[in-house]
N, CA, C and O of each residue as an XYZ file, in Angstrom:
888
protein
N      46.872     69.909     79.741
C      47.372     68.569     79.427
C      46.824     67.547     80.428
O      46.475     66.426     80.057
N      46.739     68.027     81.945
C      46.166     66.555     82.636
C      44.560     66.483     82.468
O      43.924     65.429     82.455
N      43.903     68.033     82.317
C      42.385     67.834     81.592
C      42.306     66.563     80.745
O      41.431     65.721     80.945
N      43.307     66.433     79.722
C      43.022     65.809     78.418
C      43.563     64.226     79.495
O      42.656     63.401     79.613
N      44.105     64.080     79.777
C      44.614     62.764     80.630
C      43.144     62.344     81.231
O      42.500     61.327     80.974
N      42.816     63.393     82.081
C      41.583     62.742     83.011
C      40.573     62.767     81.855
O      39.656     61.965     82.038
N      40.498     63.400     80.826
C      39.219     63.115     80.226
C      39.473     61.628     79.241
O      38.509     61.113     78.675
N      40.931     61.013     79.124
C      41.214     60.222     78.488
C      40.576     58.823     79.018
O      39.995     57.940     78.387
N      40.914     58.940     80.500
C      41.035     58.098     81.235
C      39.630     57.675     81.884
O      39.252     56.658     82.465
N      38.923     59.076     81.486
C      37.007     58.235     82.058
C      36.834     58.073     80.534
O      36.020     57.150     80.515
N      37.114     58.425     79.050
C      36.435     58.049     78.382
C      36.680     56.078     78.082
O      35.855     55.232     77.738
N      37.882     55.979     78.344
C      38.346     54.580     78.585
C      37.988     53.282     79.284
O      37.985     52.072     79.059
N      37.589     54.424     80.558
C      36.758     53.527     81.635
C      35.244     53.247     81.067
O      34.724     52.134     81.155
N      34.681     54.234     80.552
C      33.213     54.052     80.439
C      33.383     53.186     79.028
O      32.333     52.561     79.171
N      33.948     52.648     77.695
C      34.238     52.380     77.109
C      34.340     50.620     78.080
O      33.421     49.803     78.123
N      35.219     50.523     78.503
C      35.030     49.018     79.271
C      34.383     48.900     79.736
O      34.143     47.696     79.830
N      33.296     49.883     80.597
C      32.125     49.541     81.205
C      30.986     49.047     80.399
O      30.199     48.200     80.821
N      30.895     49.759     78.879
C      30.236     49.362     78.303
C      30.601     48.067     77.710
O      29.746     47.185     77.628
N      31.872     47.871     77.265
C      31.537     46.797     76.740
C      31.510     45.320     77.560
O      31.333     44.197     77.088
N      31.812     45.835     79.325
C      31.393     44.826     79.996
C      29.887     44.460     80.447
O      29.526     43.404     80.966
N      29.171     45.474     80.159
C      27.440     45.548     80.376
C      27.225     44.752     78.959
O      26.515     43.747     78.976
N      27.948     45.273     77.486
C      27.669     44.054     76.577
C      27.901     42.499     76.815
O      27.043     41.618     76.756
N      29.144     42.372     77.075
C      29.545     40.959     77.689
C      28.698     40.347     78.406
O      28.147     39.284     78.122
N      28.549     41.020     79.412
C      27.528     40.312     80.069
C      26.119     40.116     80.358
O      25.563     39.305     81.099
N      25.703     40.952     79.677
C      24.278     40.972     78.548
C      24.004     39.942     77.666
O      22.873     39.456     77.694
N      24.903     39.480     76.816
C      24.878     38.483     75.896
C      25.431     37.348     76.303
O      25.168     36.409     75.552
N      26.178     37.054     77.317
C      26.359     36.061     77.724
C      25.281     35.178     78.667
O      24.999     33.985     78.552
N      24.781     36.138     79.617
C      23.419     35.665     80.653
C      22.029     35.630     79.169
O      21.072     34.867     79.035
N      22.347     36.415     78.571
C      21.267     36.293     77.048
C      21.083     34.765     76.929
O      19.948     34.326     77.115
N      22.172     33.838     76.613
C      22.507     32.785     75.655
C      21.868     32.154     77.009
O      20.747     31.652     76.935
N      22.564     32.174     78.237
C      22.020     31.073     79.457
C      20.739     30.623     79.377
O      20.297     29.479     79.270
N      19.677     32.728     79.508
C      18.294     32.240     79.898
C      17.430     31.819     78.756
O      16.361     31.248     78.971
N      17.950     32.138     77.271
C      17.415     31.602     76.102
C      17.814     30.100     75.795
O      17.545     29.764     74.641
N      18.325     29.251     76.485
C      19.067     27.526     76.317
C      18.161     27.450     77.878
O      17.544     26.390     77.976
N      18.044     28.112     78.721
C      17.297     27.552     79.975
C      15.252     27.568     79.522
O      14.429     26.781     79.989
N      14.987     28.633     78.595
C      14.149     28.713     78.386
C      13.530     27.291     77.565
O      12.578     26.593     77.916
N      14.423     27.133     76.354
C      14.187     26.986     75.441
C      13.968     25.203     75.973
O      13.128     24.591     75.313
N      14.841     24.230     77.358
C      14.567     23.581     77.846
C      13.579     23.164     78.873
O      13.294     21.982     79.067
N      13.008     24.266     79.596
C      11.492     24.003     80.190
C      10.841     24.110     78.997
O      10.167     23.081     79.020
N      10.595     24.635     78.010
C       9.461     24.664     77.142
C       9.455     23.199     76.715
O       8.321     22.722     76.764
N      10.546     22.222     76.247
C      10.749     21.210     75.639
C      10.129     20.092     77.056
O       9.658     18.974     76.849
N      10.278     20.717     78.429
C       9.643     19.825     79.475
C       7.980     20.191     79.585
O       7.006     19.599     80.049
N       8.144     21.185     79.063
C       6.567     21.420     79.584
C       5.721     20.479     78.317
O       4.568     20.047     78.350
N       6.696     20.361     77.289
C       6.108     20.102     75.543
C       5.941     18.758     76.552
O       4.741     18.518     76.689
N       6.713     17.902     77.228
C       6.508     16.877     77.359
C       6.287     16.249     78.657
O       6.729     15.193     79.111
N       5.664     16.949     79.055
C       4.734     16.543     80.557
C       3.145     17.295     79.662
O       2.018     17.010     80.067
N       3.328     18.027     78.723
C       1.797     17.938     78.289
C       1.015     19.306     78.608
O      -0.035     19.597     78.034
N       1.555     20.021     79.463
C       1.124     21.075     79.992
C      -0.659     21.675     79.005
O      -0.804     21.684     77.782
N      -1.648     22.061     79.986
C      -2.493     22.447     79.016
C      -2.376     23.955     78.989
O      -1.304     24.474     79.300
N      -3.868     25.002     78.481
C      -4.230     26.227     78.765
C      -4.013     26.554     79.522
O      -3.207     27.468     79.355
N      -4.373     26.296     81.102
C      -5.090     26.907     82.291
C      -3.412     26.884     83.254
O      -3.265     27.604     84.242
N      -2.281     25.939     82.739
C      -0.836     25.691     82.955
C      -0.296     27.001     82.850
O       0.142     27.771     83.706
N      -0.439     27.102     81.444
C       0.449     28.021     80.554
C      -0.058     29.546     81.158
O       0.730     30.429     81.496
N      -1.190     29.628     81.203
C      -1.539     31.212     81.666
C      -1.031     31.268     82.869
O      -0.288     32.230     83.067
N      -1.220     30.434     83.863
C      -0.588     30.217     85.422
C       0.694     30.830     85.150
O       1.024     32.006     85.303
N       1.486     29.670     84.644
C       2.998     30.408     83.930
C       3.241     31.498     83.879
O       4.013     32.136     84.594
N       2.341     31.986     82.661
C       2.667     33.788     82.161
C       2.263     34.749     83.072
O       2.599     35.933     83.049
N       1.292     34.033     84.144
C       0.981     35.359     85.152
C       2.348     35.397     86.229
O       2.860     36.376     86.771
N       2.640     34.270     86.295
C       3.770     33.888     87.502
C       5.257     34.690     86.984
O       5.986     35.358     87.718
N       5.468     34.407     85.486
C       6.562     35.543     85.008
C       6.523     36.812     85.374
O       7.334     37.667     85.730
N       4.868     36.689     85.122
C       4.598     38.624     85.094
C       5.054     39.346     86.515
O       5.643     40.423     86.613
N       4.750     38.724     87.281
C       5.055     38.753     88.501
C       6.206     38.853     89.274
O       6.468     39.623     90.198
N       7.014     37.746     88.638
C       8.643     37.319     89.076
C       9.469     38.567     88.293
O      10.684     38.620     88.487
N       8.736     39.741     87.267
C       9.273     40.503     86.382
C       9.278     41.640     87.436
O      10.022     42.497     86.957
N       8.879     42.013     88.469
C       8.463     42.992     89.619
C       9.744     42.754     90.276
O      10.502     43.694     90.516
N      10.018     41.584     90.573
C      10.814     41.001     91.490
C      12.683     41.175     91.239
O      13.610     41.455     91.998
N      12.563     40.784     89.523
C      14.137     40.937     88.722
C      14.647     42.340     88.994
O      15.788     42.673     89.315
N      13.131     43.409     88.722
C      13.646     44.797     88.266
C      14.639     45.142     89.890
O      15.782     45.595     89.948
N      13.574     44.674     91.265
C      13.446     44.948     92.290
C      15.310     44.633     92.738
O      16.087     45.185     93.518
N      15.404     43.686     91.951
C      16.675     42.950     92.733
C      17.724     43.058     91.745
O      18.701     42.345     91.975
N      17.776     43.900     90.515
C      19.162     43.516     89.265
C      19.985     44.159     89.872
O      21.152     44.070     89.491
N      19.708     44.893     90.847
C      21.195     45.224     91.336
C      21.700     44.488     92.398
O      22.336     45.224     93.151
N      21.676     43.482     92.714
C      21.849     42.627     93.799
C      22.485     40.913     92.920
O      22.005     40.434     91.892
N      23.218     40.547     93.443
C      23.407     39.113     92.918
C      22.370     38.383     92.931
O      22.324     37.681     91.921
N      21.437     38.221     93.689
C      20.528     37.326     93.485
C      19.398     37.705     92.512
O      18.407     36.985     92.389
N      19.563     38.846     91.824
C      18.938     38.937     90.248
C      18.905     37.759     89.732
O      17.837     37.160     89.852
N      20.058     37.050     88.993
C      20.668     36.514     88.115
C      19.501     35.076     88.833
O      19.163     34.184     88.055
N      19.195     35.054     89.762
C      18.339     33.833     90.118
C      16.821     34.100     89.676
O      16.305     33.118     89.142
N      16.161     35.012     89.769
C      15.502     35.431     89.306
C      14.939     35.339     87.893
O      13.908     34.845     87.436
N      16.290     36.185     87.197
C      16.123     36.350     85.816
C      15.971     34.791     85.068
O      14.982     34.585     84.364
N      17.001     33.720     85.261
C      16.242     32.435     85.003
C      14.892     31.924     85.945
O      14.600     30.767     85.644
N      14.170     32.389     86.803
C      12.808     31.796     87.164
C      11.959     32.790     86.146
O      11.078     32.401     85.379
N      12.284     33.771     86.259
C      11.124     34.625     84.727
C      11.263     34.012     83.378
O      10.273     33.672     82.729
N      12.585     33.856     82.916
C      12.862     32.860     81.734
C      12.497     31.592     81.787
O      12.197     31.162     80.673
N      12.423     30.980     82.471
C      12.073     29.494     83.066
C      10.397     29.455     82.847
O       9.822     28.613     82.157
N       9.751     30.539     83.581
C       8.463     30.424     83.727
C       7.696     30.461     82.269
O       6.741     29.770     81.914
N       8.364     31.421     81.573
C       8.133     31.955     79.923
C       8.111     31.003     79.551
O       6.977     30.539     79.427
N       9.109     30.239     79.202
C       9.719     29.100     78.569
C       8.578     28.083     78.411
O       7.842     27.912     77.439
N       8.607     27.307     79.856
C       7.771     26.673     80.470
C       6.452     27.023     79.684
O       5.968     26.118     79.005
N       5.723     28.443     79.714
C       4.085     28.407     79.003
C       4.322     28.536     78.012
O       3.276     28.970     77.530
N       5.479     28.424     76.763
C       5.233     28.400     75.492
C       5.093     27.041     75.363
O       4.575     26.607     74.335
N       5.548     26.118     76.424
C       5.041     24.978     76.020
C       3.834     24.210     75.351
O       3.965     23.137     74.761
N       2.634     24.892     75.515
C       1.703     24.633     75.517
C       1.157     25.426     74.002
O      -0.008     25.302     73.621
N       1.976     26.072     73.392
C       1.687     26.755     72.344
C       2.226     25.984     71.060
O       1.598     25.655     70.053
N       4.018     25.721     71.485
C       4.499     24.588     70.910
C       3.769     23.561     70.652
O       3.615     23.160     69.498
N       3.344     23.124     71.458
C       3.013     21.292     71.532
C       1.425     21.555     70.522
O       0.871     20.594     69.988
N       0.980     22.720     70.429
C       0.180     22.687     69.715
C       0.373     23.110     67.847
O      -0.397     22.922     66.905
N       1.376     23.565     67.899
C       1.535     23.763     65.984
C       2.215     22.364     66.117
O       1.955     21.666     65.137
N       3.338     21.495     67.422
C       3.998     20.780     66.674
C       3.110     19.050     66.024
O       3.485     18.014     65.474
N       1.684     19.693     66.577
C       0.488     18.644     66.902
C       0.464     18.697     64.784
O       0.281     17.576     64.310
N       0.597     19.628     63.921
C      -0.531     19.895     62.768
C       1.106     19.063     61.606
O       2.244     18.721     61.929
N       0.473     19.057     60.487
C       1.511     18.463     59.614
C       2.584     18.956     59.419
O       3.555     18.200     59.458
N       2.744     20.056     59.206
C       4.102     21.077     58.594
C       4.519     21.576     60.273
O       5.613     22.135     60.358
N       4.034     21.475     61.077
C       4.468     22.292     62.751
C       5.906     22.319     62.297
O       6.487     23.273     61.779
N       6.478     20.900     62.624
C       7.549     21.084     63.440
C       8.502     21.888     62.352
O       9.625     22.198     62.751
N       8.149     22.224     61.081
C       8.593     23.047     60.200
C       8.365     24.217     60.461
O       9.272     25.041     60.341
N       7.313     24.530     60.813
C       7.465     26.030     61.210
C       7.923     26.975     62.664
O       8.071     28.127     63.071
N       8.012     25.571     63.060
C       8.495     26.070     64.943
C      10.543     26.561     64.200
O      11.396     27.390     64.515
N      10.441     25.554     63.254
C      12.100     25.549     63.086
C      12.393     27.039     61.869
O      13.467     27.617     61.707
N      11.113     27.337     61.195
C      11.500     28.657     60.581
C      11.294     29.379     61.776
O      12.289     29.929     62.249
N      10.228     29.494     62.358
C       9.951     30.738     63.140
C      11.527     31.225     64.318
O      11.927     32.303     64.757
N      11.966     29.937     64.437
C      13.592     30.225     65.217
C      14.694     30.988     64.580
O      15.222     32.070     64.836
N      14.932     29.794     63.380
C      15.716     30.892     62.649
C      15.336     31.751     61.800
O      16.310     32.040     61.105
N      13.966     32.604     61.327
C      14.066     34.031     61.338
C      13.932     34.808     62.687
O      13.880     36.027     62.531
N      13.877     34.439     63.771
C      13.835     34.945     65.293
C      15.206     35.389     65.513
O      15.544     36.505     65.905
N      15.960     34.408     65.223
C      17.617     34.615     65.305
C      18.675     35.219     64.201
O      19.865     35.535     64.214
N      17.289     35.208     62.949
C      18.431     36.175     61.514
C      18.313     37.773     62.313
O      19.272     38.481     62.622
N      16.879     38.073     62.526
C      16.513     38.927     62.507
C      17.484     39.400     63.979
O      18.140     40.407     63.710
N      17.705     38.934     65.364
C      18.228     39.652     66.487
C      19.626     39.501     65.785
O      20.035     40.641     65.566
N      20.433     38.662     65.388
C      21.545     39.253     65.269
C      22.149     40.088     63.871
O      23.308     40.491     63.777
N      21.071     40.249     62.803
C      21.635     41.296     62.200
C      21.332     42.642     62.657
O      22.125     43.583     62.621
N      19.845     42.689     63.193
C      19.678     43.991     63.866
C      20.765     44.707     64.683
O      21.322     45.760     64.371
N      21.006     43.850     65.944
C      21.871     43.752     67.215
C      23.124     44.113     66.545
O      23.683     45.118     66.985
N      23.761     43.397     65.416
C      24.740     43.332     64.901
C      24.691     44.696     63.975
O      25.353     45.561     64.549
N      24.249     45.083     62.993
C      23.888     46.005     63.027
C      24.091     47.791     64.256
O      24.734     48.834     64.138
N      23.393     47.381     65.013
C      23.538     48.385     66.052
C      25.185     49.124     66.453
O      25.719     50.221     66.614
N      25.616     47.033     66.476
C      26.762     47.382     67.533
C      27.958     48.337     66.526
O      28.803     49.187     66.806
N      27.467     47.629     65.151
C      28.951     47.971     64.119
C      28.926     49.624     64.165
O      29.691     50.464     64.641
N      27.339     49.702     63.247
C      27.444     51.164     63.347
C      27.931     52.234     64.309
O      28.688     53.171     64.053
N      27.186     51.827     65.809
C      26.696     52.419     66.933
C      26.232     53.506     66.824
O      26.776     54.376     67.504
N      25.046     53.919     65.935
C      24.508     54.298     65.838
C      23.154     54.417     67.085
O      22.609     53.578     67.803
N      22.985     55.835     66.899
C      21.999     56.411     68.517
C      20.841     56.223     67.803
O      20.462     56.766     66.765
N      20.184     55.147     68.688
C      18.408     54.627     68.460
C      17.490     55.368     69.583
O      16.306     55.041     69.663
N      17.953     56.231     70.337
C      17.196     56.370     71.052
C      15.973     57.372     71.006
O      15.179     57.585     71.922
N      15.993     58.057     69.494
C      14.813     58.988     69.511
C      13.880     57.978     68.864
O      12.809     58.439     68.471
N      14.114     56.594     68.673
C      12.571     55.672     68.797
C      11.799     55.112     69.348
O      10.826     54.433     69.019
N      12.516     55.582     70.806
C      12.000     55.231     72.246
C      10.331     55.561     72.260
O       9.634     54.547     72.266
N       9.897     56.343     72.265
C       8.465     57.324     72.419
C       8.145     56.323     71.723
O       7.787     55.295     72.297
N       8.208     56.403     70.085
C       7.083     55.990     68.936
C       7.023     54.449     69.070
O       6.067     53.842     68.586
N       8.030     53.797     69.719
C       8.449     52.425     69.991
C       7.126     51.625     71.417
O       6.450     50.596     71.392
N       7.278     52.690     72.436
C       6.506     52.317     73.717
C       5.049     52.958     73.303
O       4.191     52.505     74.062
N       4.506     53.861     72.348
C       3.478     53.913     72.201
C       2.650     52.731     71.045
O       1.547     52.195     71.156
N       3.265     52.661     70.399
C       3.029     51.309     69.406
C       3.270     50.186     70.350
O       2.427     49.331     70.078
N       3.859     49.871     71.117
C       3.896     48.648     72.256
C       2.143     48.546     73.004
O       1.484     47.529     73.221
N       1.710     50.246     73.304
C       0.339     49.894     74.127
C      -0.462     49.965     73.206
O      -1.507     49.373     73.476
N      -0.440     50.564     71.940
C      -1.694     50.475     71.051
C      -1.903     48.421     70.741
O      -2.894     47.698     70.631
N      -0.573     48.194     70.709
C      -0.897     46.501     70.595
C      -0.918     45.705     71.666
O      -1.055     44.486     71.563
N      -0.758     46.432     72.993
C      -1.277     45.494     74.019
C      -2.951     45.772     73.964
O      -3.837     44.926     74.085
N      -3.071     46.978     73.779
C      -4.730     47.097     74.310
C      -5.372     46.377     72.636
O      -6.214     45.509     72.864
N      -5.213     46.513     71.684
C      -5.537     45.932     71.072
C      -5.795     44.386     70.830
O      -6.671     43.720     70.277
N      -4.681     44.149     71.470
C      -4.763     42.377     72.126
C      -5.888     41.761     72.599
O      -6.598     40.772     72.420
N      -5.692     43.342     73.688
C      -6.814     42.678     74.812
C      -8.101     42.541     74.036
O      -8.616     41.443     73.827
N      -8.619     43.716     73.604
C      -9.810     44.264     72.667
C     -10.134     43.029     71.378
O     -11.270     42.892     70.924
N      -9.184     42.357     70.993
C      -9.208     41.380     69.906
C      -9.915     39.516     71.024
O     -10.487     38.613     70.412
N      -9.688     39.454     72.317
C      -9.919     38.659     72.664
C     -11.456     38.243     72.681
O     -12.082     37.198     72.501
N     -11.746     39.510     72.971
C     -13.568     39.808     73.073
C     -14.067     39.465     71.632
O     -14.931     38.626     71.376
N     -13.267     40.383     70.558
C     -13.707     40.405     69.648
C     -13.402     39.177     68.615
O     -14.158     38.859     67.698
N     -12.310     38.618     68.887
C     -11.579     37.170     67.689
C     -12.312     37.585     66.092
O     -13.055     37.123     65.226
N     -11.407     38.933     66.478
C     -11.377     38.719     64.644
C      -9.708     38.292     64.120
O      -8.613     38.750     64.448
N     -10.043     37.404     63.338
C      -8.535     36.851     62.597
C      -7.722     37.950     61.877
O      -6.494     37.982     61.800
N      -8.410     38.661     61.468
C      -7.650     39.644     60.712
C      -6.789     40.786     61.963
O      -5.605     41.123     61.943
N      -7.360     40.996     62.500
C      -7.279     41.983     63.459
C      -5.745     41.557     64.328
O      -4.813     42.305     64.623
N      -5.946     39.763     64.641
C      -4.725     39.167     65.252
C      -3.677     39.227     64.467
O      -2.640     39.410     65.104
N      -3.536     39.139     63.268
C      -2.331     38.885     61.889
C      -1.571     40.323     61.689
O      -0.429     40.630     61.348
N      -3.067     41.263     62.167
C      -2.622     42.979     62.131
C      -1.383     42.954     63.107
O      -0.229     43.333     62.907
N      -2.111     42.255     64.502
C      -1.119     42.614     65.474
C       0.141     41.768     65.876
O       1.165     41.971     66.528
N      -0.321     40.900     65.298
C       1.422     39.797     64.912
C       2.303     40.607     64.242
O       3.420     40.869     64.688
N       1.840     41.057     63.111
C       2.992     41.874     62.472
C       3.629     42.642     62.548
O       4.799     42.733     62.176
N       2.410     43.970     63.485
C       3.036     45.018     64.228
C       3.857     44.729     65.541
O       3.926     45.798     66.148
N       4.475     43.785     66.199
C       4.849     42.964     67.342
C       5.970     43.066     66.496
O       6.625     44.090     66.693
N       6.480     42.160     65.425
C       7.142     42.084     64.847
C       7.798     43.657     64.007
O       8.828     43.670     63.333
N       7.179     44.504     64.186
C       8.309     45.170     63.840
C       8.589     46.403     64.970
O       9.582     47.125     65.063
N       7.402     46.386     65.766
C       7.983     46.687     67.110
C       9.088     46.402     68.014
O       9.868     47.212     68.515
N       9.027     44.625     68.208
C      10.589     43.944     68.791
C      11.541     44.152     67.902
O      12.628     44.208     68.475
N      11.625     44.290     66.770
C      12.546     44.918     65.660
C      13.155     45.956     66.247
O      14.336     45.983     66.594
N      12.309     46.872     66.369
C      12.840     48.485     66.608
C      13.125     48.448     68.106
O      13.455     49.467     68.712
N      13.003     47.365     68.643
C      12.874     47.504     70.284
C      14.702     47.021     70.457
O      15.462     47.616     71.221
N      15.126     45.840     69.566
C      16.277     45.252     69.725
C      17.393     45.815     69.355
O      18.553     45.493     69.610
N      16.762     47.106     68.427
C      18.280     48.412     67.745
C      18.398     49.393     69.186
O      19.324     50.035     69.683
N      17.083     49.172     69.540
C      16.841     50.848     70.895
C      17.663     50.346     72.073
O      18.602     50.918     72.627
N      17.044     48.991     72.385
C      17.902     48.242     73.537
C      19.665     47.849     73.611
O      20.455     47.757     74.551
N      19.786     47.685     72.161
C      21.416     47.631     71.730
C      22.466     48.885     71.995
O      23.562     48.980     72.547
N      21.327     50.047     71.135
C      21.793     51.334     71.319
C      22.470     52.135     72.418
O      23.524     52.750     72.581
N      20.910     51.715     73.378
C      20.851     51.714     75.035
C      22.154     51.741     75.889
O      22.633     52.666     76.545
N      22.730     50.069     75.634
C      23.902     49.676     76.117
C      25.100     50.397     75.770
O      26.013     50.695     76.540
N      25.000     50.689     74.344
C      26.206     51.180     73.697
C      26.680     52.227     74.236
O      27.874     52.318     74.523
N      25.720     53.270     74.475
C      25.811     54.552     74.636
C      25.764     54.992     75.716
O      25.749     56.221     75.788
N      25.715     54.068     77.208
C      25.359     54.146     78.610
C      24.385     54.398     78.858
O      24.404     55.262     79.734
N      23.009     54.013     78.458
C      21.900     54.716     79.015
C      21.229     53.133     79.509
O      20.060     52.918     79.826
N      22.326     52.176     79.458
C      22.076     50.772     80.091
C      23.231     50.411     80.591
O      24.239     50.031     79.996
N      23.026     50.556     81.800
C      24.754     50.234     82.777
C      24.449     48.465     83.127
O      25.276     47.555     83.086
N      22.999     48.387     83.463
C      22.792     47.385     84.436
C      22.534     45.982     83.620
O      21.425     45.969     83.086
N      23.262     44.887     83.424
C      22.973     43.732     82.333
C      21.942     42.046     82.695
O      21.863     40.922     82.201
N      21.426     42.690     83.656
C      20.138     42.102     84.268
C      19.344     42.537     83.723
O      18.489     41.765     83.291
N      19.244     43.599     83.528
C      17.884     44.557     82.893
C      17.905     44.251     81.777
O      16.963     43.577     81.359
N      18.849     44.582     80.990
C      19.087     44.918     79.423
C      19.205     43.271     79.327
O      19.013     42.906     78.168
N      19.484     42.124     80.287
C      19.128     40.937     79.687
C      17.726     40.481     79.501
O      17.359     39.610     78.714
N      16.875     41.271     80.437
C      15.534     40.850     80.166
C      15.052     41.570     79.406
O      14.169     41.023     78.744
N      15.293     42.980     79.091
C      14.737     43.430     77.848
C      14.592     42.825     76.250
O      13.595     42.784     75.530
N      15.894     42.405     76.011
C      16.678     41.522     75.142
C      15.870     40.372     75.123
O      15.474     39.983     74.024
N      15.492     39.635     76.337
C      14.778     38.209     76.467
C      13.110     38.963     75.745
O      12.699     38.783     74.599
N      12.694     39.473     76.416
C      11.501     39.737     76.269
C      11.262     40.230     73.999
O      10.188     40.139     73.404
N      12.483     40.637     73.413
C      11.856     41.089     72.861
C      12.324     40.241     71.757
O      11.968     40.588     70.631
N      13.369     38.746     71.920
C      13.032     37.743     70.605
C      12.106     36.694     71.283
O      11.737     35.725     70.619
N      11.632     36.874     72.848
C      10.331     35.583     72.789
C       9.161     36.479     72.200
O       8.293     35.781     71.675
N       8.915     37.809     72.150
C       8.036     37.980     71.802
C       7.847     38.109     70.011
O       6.917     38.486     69.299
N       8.535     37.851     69.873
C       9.064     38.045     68.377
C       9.205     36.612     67.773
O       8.822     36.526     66.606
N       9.626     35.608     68.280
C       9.370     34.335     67.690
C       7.908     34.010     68.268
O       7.316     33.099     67.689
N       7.320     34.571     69.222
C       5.802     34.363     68.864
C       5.290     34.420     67.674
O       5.005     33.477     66.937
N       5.127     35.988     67.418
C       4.781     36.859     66.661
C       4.890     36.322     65.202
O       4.019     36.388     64.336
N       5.871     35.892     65.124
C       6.657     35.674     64.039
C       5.924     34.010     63.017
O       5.604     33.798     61.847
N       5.960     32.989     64.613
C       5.228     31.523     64.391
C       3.648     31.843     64.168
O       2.965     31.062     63.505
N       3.149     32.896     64.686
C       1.311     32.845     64.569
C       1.362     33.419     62.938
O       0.659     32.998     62.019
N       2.393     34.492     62.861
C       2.109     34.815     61.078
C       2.414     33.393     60.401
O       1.694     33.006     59.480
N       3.397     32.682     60.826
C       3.859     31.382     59.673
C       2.705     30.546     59.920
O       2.225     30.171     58.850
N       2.028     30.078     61.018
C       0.854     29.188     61.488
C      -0.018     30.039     60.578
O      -0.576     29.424     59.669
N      -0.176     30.999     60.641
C      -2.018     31.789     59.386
C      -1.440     31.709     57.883
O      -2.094     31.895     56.857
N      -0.348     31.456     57.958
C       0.050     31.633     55.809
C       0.204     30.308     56.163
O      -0.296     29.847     55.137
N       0.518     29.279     56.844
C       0.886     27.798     56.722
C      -0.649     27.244     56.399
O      -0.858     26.250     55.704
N      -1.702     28.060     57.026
C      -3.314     27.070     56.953
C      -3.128     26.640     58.600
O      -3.682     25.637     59.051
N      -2.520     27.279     59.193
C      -2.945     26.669     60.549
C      -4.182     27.335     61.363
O      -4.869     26.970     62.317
N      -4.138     28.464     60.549
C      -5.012     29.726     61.327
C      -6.579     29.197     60.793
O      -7.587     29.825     61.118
């Protein structure tokens, strides 16, 4: 009988733990996606060019060494908005360029809200079921490097077709990335909500990329 007590009593605890790693996952979520989403709108309007924006994305890449280094420390959370900040900041320069063409500012505003149908039915999704995503981990991070190196390999090469290939596959990669990462949390194999906030960050900016270059090539922007 006190077996069943003590086993009552950690399944209870880990049960609030999780759903305080959710809480506060989605709450620092909403911060660095409204902090993001306002340097990009400063960078849209100080003008930022190319040579800005890559500065930017290398400086995230960087400050991303730094979050992992420190999420267990309070001064993460400072961090995690200078990586969001920095992101933010070089989509500026991507923005300011569809919102330059006739239909842009139409498609900056689909590419959001299917960015946002898609994370919270997935997410939503995840949480109702709670259903275990985690045997898509492997097939998930190997499809992640076949389309980074392919990226790279497409720069040399600029074939259009080849980019639309890998927009799409992005897109259903951060798909499968946002059930695995949900899962993650659910199930404790994500205690820490620094992490699992930048995972989360990383995988609807990369996904409303993804998402705006397919609407920019069917719009005639491509």
């Amino acid at each position: 009988m006190e077996n069943r007590s003590v086993y009552g009593h950690a399944q209870t605890a880990s049960v609030l733990q999780t759903n305080k790693v959710l809480r506060n996952t989605y709450m620092l979520l909403a911060m660095t996606l409204a902090f993001s989403a306002v340097c990009s709108v400063v960078a849209m309007a100080i003008g930022i060019g190319p040579g800005a924006s890559l500065l930017m994305t290398l400086g995230a890449f960087i400050t991303l060494f730094v979050v992992n280094k420190k999420a267990d420390s309070a001064s993460g959370i400072y961090w995690v908005f200078l990586f969001t900040g920095l992101l933010g900041g070089s989509l500026g320069f991507t923005l300011s360029r569809y919102a330059g063409i006739p239909n842009g500012p139409e498609l900056i505003a689909q590419a959001f809200g299917a960015t946002a149908l898609v994370f919270f039915a997935l997410s939503g999704y995840a949480l109702t079921t709670k259903k275990d995503f985690s045997f898509m981990g492997g097939f998930l991070i190997v499809g992640l490097i076949v389309a980074v190196v392919a990226s790279i390999a497409n720069i040399f090469m600029g074939i259009p077709a080849l980019s639309l290939a890998i927009s799409a596959a992005i897109v259903f990669i951060m798909s499968g990335l946002i059930l695995f990462d949900t899962s993650r949390i659910i199930h404790g194999g994500e205690t820490n909500y620094i992490r699992a906030t930048v995972s989360m960050y990383l995988n609807i900016y990369n996904l409303f990329v993804s998402i705006l270059h397919l609407l920019g090539a069917f719009g005639g922007d491509d």
